[in-house]
N, C-alpha and C positions, 0 to 999 in steps of 0.2 A: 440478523446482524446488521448494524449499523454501522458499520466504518465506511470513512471518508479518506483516500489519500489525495496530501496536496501537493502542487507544481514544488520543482526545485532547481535550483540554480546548477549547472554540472561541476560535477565531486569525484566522477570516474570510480561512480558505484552505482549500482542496480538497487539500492535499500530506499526504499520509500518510506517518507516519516508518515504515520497516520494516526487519526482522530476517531473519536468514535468508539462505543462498549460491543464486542461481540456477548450475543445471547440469543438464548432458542428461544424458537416461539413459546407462546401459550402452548402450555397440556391440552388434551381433549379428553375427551369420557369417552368410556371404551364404545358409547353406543353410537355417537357420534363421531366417531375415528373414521375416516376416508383415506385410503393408498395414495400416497404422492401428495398429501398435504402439507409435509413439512413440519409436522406437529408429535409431539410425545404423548403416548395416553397417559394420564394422571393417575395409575397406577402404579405406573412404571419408576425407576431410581433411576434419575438420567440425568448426566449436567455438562458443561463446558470447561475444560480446564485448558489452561498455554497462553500462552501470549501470541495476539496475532502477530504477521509480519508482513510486511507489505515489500514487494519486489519486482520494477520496473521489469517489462518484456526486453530492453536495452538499457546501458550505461550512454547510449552516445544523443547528441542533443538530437538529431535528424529521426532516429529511429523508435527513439523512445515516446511511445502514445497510454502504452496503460499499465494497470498495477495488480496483479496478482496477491492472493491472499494464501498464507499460510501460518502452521504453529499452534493451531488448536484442536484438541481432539477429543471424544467422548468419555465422561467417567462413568460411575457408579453399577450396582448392581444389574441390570439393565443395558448396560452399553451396548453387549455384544449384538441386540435385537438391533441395533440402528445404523444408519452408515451418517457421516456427516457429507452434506454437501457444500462443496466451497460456495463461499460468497461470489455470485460474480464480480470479475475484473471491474476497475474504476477509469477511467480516462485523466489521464494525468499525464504531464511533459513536463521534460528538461530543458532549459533554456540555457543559450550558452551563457559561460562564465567572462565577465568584462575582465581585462587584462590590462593594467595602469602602465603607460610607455612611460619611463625613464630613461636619465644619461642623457637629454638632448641639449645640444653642444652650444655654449654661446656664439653670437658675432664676433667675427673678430675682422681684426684692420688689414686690409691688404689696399697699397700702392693709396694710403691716404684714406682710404673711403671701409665702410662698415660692411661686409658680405653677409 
């Protein structure tokens, strides 16, 4: 898989927008198949279906460092043979939200002079 989750501004949500196609590796040939490759043998009916999702460890700007991956799970014929391993986490922050001050009060005249 290839997703990328980017920084975002805080929204007082843990939802991470992200980039990037989730897909399994290349197939292998059953003679070349190795335990803990990470690969499908090419005989096999296997595929990806869901929409990833991407979900900060925190909503809050201070705590929040990385992005978990979820939403996708194995189809076809096949499936039951395999487990999906999550993508590892992304490193991603929230920065705080700038906040615009309004309502600030003109000068006015006391005892002749402008305060």
């Amino acid at each position: 898989m290839s997703l990328v989750a980017a920084s975002k501004v805080y929204d007082a949500t843990t939802t991470a927008a992200i980039t990037g196609t989730a897909a399994l590796q290349a197939a292998t040939t059953l003679a070349l198949n190795t335990s803990g490759d990470g690969k499908p043998i090419d005989t096999d009916t296997v595929s990806l279906t869901g929409t990833a999702v991407g979900t900060y460890n925190s909503k809050d700007v201070a705590t929040a460092t990385t992005v978990s991956y979820s939403g996708l799970s194995l189809t076809g014929a096949s499936a039951a043979n395999y487990s999906l391993t999550a993508h590892a986490t992304s490193a991603a922050t929230i920065t705080a939200k700038p906040i615009t001050l309004s309502g600030l009060c003109n000068p006015y005249r006391y005892g002749g002079r402008n305060l």
